[in-house]
C-alpha positions in Angstrom: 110.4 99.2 72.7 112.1 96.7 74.8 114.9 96.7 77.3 116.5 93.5 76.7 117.7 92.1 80.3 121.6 92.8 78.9 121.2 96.1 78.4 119.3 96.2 81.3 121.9 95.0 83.6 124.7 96.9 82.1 122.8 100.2 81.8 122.5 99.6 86.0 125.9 98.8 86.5 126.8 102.4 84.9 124.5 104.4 86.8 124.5 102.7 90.3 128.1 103.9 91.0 127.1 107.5 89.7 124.4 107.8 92.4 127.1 106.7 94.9 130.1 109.2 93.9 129.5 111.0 96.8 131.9 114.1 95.7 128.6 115.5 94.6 125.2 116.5 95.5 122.9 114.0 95.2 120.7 116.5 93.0 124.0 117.1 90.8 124.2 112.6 90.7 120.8 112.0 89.8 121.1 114.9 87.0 123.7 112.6 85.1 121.4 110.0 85.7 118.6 111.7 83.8 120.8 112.6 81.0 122.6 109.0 80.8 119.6 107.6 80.5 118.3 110.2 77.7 121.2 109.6 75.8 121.2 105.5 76.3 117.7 104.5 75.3 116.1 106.7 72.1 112.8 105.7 73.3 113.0 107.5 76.3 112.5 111.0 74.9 112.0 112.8 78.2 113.4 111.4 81.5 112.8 113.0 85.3 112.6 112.9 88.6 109.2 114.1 90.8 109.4 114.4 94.3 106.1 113.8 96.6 105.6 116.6 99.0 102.1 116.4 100.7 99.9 116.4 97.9 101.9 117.4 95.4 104.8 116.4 92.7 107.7 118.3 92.1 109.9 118.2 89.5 113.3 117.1 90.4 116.3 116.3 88.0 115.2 115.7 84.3 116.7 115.9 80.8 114.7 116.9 78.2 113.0 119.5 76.5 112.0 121.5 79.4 108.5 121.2 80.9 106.3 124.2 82.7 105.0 120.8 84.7 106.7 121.8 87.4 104.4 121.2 90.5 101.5 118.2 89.6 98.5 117.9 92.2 98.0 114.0 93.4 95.6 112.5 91.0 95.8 115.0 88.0 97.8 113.8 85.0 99.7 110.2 84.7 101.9 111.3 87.1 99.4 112.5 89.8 97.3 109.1 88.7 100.2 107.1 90.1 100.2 108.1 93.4 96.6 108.5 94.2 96.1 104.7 92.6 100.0 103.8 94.3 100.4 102.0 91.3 102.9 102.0 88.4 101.3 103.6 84.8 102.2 102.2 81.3 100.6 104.6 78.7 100.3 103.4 75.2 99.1 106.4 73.7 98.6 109.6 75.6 96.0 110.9 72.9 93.8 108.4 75.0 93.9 109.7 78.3 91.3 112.9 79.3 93.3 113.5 82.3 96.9 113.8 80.8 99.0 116.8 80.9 100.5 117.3 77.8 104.4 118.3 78.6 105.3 118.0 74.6 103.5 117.8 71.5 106.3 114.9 70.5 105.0 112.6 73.3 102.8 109.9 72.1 103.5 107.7 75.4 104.7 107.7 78.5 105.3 105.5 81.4 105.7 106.6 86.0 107.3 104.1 88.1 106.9 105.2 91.7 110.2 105.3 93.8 109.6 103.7 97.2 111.3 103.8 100.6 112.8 100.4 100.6 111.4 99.6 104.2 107.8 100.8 104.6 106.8 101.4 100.4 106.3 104.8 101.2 106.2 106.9 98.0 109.1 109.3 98.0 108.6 110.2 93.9 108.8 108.9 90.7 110.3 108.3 87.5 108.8 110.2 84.7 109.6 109.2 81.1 107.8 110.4 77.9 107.7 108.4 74.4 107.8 110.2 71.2 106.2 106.6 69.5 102.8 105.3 70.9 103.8 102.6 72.4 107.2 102.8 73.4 107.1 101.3 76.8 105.9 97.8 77.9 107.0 95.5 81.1 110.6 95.6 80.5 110.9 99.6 80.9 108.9 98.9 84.2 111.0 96.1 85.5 114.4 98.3 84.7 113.0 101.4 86.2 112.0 99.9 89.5 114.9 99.1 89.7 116.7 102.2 89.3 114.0 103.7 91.6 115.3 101.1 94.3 118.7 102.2 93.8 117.5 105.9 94.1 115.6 105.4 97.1 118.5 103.5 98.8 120.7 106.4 98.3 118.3 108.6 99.9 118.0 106.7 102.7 121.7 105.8 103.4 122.5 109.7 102.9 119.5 110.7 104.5 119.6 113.6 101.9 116.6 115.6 101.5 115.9 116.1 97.8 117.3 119.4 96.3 114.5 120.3 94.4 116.0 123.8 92.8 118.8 121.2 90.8 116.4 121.1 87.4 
């Protein structure tokens, strides 16, 4: 699939102001982020949030079918592959990868942009989202997902919020 730039931009300017409606908890925010995004892109068949603590990922807000990948070692799966290379993953077809950790026998691909702090690229998680088509995601889900992950980790820092990690 492909985000075109329009929907792109418009898509941001919707959830933006929902991470910054501060009447809620930031876990409660970037819950209706998950689920916006769910229900605005069909390719995006499973959507969430992992926090890095230490060594490992934990899940944060997702919607989804739910997943029993709820804590992922650094360097096991595509999610734990991201952080121990520090580097963005676009899987074609997860039927291709030995390490991957199968969260749903729908998912064909799947695709983890890392969230950064915006001062010192420090990994502080990372946007998880599974395909049910092989292939689903290509530069354009990258490009829109870094930055939401900018706009996630921006919040963070101005609330200096820890992550509530119990809001799945």
């Amino acid at each position: 699939m492909m985000i075109a730039p329009t929907t792109a931009d418009a898509l941001l300017n919707e959830l933006i102001p929902l991470l910054h409606a501060s009447n809620k908890p930031l876990s409660q925010r970037l819950q209706q982020v998950m689920e916006r995004l769910k229900a605005s892109l069909p390719h995006f068949h499973w959507v969430g949030i992992y926090w890095l603590e230490g060594d490992v990922l934990v899940l944060g807000p997702y919607a989804g079918p739910p997943t029993e990948h709820t804590r992922i070692p650094v360097g096991r799966g595509v999610c734990g592959t991201a952080v121990a290379e520090n580097a963005n993953q676009i899987v074609y077809d997860v039927r291709e990868r030995n390490n991957y950790l199968a969260c749903n026998l729908e998912t064909r691909s799947e695709i983890v942009v890392l969230i950064r702090h915006p001062q010192n690229g420090r990994i502080l998680g990372q946007i998880d989202v599974d395909g049910p088509s092989v292939g689903a995601f290509d530069a354009t889900d990258e490009a829109f997902l870094e930055r939401l992950g900018q706009a996630i980790a921006q919040t963070l820092l101005t609330e200096k919020e820890a992550p509530d990690h119990d809001a799945a």
